[in-house]
DRENSEBA-421409 format. One record per atom (N, C-alpha, C): residue number from 0; residue in three letters; atom name; x, y, z. Coordinates in steps of 0.001 Angstrom, whole numbers. Example, Ala and Ser with C-alpha at 12.3 -4.5 7.8 and 13.67 -1.06 7.14 Angstrom:
// DRENSEBA-421409
NODE     k     r    a      east     north        up
NODE     0   ALA    N     13190     -5690      7800
NODE     0   ALA   CA     12300     -4500      7800
NODE     0   ALA    C     13200     -3300      7800
NODE     1   SER    N     12850     -2250      7080
NODE     1   SER   CA     13670     -1060      7140
NODE     1   SER    C     12900        30      7870
// end
This chain:
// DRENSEBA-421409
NODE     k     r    a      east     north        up
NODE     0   UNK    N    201478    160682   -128556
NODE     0   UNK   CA    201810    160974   -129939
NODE     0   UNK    C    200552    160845   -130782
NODE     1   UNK    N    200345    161766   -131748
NODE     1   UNK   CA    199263    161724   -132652
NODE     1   UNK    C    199298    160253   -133832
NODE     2   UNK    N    198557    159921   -134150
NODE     2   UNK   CA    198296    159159   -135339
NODE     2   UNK    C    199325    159774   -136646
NODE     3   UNK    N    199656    158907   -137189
NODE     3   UNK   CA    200614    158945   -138205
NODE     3   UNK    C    201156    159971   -138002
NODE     4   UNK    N    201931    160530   -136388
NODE     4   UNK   CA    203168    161135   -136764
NODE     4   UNK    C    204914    160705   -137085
NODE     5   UNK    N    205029    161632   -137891
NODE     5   UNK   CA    206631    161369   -138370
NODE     5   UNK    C    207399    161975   -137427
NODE     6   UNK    N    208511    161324   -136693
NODE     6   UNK   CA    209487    161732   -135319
NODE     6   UNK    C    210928    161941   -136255
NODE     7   UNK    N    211213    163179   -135798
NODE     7   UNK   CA    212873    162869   -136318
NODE     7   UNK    C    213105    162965   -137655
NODE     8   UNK    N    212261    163048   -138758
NODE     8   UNK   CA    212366    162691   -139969
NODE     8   UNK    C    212250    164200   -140514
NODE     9   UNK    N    212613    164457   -141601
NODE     9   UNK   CA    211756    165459   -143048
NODE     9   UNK    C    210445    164839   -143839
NODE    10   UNK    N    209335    165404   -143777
NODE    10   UNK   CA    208498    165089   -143861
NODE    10   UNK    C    208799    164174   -145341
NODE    11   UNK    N    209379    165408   -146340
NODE    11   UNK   CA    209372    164736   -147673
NODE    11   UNK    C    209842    163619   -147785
NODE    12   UNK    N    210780    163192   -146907
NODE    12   UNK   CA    211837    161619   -146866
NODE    12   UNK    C    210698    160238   -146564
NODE    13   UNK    N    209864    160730   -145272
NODE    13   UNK   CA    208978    160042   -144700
NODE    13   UNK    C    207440    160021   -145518
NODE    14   UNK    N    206746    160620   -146352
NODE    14   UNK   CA    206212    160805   -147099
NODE    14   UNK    C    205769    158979   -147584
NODE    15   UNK    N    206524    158956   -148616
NODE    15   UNK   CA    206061    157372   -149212
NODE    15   UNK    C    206116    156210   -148446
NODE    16   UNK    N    206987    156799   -147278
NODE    16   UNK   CA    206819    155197   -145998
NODE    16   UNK    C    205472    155407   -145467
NODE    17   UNK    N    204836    156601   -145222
NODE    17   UNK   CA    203665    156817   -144752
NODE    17   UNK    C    202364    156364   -145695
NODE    18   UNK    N    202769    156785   -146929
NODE    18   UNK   CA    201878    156539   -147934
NODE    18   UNK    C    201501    154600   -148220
NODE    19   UNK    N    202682    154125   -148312
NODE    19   UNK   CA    202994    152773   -148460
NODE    19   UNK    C    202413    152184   -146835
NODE    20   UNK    N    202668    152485   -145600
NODE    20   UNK   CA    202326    151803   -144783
NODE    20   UNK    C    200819    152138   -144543
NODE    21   UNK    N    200003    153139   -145627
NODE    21   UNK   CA    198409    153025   -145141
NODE    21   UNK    C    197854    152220   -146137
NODE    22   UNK    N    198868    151910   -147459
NODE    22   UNK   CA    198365    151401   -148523
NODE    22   UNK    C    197960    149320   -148045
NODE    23   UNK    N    199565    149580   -147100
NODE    23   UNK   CA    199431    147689   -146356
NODE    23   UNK    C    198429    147827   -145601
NODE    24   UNK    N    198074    148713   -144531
NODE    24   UNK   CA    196847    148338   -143630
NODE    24   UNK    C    195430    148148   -144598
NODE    25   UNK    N    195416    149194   -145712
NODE    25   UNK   CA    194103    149208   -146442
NODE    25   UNK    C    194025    147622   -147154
NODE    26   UNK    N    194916    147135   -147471
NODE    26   UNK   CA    195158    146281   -148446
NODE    26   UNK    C    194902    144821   -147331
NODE    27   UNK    N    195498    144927   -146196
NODE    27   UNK   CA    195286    144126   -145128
NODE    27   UNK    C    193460    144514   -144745
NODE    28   UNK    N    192842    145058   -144865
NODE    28   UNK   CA    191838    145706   -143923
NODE    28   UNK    C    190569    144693   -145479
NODE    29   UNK    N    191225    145040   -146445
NODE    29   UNK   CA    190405    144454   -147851
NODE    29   UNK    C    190379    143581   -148254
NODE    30   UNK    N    191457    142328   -147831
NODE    30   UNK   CA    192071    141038   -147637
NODE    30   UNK    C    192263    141045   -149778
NODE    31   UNK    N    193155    142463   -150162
NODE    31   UNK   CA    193545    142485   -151562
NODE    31   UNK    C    194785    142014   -151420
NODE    32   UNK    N    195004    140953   -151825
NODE    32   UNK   CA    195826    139649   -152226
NODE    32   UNK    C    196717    140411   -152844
NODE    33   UNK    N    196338    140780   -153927
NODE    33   UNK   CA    197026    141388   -155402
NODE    33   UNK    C    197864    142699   -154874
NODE    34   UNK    N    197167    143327   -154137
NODE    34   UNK   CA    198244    144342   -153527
NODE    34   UNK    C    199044    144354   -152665
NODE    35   UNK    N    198558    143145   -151912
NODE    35   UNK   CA    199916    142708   -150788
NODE    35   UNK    C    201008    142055   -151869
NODE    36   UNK    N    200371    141074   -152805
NODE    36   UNK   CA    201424    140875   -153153
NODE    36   UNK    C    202643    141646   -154070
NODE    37   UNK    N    202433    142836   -153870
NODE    37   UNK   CA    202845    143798   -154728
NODE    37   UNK    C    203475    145005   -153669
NODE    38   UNK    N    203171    144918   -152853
NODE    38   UNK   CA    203843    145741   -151393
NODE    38   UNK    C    204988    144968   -150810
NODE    39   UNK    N    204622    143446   -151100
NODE    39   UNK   CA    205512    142771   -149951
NODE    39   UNK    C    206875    142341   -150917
NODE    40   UNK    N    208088    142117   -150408
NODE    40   UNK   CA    209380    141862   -150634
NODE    40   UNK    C    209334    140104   -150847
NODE    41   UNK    N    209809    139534   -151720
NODE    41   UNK   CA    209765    138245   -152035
NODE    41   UNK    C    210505    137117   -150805
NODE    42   UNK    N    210905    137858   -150321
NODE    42   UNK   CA    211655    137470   -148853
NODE    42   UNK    C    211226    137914   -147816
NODE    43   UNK    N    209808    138180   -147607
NODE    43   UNK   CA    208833    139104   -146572
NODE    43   UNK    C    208882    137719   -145371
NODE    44   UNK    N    208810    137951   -144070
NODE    44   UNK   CA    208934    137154   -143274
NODE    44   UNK    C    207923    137954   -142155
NODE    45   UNK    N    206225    137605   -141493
NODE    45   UNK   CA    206225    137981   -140257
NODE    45   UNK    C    206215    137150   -139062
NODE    46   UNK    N    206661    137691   -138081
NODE    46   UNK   CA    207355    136975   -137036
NODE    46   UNK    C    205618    137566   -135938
NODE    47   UNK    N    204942    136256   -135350
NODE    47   UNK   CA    203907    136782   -135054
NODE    47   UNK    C    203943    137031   -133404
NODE    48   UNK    N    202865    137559   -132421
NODE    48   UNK   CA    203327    137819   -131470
NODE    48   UNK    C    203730    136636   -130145
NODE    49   UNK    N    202784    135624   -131011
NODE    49   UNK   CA    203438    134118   -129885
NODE    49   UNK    C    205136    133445   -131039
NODE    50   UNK    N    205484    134062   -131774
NODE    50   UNK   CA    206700    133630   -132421
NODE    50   UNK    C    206458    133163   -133687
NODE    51   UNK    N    205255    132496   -134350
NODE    51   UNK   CA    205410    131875   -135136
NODE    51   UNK    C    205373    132768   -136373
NODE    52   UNK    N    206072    131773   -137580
NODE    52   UNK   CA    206738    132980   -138470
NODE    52   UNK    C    206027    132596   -139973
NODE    53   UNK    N    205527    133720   -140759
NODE    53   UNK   CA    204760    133352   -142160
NODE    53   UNK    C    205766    133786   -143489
NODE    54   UNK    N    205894    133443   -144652
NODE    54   UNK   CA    206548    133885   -144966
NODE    54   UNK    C    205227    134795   -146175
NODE    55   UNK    N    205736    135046   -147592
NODE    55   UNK   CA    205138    135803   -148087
NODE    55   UNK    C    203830    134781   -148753
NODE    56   UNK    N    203996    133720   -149384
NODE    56   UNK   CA    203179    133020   -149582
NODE    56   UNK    C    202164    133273   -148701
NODE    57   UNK    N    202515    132415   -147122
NODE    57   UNK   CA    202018    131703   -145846
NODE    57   UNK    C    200788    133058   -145561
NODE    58   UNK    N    201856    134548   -145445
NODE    58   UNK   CA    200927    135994   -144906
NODE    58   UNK    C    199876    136180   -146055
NODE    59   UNK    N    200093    136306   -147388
NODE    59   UNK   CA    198536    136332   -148486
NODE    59   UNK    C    197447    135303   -148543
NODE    60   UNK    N    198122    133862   -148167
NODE    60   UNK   CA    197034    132897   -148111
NODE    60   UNK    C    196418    132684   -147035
NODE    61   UNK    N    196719    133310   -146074
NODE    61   UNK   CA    195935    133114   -144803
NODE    61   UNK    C    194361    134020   -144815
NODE    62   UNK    N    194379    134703   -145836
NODE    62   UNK   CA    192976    135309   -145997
NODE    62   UNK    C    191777    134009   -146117
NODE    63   UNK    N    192492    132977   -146781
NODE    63   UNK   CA    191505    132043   -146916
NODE    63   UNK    C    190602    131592   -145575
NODE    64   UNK    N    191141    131862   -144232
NODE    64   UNK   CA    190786    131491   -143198
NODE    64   UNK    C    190508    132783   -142419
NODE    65   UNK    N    191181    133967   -142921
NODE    65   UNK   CA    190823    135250   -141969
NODE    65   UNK    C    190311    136184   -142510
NODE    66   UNK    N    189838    137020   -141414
NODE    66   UNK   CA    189483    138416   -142313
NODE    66   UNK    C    189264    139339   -141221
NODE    67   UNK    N    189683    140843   -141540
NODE    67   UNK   CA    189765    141607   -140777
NODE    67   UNK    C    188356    142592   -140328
NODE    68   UNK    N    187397    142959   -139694
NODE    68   UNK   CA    186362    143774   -139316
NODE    68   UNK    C    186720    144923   -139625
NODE    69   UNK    N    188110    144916   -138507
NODE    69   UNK   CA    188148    146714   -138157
NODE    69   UNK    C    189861    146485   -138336
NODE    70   UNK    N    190673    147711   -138584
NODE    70   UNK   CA    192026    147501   -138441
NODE    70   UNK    C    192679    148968   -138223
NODE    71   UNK    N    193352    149237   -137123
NODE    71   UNK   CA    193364    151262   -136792
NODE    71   UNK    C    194861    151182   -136165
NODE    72   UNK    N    195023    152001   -136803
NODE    72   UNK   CA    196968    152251   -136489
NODE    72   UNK    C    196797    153187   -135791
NODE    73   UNK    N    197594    153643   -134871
NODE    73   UNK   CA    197810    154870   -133839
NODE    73   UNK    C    199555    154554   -133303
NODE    74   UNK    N    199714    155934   -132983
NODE    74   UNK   CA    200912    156236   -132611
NODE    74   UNK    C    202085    155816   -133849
NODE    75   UNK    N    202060    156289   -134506
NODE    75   UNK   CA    202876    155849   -135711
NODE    75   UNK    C    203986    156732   -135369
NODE    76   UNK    N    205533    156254   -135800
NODE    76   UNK   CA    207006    156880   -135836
NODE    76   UNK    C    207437    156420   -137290
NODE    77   UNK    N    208126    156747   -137778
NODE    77   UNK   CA    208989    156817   -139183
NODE    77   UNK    C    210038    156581   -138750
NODE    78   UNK    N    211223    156086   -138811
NODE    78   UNK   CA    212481    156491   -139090
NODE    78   UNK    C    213298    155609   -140565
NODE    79   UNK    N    213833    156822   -140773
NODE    79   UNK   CA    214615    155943   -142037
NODE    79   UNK    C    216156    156156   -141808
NODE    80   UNK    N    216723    155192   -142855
NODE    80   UNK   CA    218294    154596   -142612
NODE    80   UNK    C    218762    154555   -144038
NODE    81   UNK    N    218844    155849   -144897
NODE    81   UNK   CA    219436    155344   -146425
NODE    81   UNK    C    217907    154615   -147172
NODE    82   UNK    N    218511    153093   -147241
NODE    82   UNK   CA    217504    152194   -148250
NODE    82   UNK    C    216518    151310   -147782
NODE    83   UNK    N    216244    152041   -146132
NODE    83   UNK   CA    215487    151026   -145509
NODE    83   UNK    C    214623    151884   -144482
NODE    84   UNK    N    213608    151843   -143876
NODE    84   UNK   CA    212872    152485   -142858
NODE    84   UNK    C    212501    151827   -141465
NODE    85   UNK    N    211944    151808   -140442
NODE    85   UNK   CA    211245    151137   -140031
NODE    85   UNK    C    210019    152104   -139469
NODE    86   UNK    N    208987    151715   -139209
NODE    86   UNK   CA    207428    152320   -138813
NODE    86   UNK    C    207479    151269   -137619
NODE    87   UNK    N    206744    152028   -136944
NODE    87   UNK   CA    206801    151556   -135551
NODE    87   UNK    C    204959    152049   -135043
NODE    88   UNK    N    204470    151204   -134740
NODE    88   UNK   CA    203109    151877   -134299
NODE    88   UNK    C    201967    151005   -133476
NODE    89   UNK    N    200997    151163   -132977
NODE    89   UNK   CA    199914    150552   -132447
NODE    89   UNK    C    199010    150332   -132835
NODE    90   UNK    N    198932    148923   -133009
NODE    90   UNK   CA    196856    148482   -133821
NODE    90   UNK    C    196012    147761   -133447
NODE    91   UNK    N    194773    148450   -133315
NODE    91   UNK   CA    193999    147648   -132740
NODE    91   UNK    C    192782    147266   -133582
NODE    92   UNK    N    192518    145735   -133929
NODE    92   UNK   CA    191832    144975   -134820
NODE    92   UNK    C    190711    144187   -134008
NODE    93   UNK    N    190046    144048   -134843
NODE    93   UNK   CA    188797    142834   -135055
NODE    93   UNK    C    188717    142212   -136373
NODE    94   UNK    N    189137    140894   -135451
NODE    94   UNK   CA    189483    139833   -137061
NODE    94   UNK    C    188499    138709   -136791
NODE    95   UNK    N    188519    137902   -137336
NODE    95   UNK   CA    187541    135974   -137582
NODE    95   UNK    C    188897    135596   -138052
NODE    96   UNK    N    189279    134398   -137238
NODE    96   UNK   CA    190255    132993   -137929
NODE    96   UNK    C    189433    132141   -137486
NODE    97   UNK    N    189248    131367   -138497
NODE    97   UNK   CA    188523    130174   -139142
NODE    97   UNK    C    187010    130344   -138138
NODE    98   UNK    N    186409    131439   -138196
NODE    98   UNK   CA    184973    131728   -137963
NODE    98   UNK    C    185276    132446   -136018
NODE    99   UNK    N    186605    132189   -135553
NODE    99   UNK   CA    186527    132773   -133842
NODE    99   UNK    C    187038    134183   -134160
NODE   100   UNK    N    185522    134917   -133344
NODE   100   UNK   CA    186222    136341   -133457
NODE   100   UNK    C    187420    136800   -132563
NODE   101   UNK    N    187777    137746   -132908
NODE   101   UNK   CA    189004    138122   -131622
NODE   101   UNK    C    189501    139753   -132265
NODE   102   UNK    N    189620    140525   -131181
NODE   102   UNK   CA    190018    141512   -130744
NODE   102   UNK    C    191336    141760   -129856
NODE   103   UNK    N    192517    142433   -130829
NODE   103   UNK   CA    193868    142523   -130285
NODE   103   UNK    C    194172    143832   -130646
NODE   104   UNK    N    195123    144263   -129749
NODE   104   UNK   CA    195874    145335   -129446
NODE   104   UNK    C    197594    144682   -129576
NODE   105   UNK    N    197971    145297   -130430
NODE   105   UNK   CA    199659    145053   -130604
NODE   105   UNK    C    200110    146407   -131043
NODE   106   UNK    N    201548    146405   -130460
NODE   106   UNK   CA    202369    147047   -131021
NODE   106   UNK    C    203563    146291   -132270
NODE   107   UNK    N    203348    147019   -133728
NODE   107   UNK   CA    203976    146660   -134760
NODE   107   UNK    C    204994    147205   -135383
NODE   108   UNK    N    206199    146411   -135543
NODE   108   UNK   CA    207306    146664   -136266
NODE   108   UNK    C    207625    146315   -137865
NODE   109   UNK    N    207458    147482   -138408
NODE   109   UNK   CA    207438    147227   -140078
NODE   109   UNK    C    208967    147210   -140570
NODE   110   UNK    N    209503    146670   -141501
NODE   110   UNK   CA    210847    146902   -142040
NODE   110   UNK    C    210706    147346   -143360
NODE   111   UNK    N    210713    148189   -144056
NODE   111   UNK   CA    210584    148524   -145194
NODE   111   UNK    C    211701    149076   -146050
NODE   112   UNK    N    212275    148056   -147036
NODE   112   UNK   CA    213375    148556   -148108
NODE   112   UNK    C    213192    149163   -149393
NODE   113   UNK    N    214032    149561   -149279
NODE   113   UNK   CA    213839    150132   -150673
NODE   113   UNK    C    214658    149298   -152140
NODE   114   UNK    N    214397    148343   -152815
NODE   114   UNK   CA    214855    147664   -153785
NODE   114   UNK    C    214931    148504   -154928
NODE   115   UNK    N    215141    148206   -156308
NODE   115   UNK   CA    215115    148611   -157677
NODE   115   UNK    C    213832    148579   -158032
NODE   116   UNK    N    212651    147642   -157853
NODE   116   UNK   CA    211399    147957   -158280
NODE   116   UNK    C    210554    148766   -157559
NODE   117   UNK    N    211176    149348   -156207
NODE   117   UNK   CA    210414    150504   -155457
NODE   117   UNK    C    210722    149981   -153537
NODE   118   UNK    N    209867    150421   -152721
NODE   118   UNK   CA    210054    150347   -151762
NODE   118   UNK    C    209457    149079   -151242
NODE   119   UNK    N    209603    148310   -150623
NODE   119   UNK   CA    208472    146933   -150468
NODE   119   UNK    C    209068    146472   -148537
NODE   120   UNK    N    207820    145975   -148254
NODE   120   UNK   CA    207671    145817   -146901
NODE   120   UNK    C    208624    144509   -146625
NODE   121   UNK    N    209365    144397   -145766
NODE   121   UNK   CA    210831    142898   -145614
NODE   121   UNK    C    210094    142298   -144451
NODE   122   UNK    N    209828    142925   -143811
NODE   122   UNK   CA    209487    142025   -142668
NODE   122   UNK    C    208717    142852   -141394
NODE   123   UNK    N    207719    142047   -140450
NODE   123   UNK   CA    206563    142825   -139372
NODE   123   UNK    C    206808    142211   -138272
NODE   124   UNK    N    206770    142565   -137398
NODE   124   UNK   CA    206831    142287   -135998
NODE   124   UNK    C    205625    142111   -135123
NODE   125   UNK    N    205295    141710   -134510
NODE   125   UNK   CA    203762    141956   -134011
NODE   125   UNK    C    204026    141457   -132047
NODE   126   UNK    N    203463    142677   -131133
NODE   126   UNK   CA    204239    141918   -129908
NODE   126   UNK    C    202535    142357   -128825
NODE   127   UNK    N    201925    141772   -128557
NODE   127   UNK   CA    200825    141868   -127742
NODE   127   UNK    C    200895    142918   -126541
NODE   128   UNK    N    199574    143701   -126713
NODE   128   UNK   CA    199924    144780   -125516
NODE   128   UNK    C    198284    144426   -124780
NODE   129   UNK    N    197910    143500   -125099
NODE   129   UNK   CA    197035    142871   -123600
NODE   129   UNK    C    195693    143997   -124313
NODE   130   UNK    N    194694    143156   -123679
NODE   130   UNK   CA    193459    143407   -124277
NODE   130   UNK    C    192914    143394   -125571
NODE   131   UNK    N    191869    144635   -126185
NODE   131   UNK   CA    191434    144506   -127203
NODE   131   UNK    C    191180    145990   -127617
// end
């Protein structure tokens, strides 16, 4: 599958989930606080790939200790459900936590709703696909 393709969908439907999920990687990739906190759902929860879980606070303040090099999505899917989506895709990063570099490959599960103030990210999945 190509990079940010939409499966199954109308493009126009899938459109702002696409738009919104390059806006989180950029915003993740820039460690912009201000725009995560403005993407993410006040009840944002990620569940990481050894289990442990951040909530929305826990995922913006962890910049204090991390930061991303490189960050590249591939194989992207869309599907939406009414008031909710999920993106489904593959990323492979180069990050520093607390100064150790590291290089991962995961496959990621986005949940994205759609509320009254716009669409905002609920919750990420993150599940290790070995290597870097």
């Amino acid at each position: 599958m190509t990079p940010d393709a939409v499966t199954g969908q109308d493009l126009l439907v899938t459109s702002p989930i696409q738009e919104l999920r390059r806006a989180f990687d950029e915003a993740e990739l820039r460690a912009d606080t201000g725009a995560l906190n403005a993407l993410l759902a006040d009840d944002f929860r990620s569940i990481g790939e050894q289990g442990h879980v951040l909530d929305k606070a826990q995922w913006v303040g962890r910049f204090a200790e991390f930061a991303y090099a490189s960050l590249e999505s591939s194989d992207v899917e869309v599907s939406f459900y009414g008031h909710a989506a999920i993106v489904r895709c593959v990323q492979r990063s180069r990050s520093a936590w607390r100064g150790q570099e590291m290089a991962l490959a995961v496959r990621v599960s986005q949940t994205w709703v759609e509320l009254a103030e716009g669409w905002r990210l609920a919750g990420i999945r993150f599940s290790s696909l070995g290597g870097g």
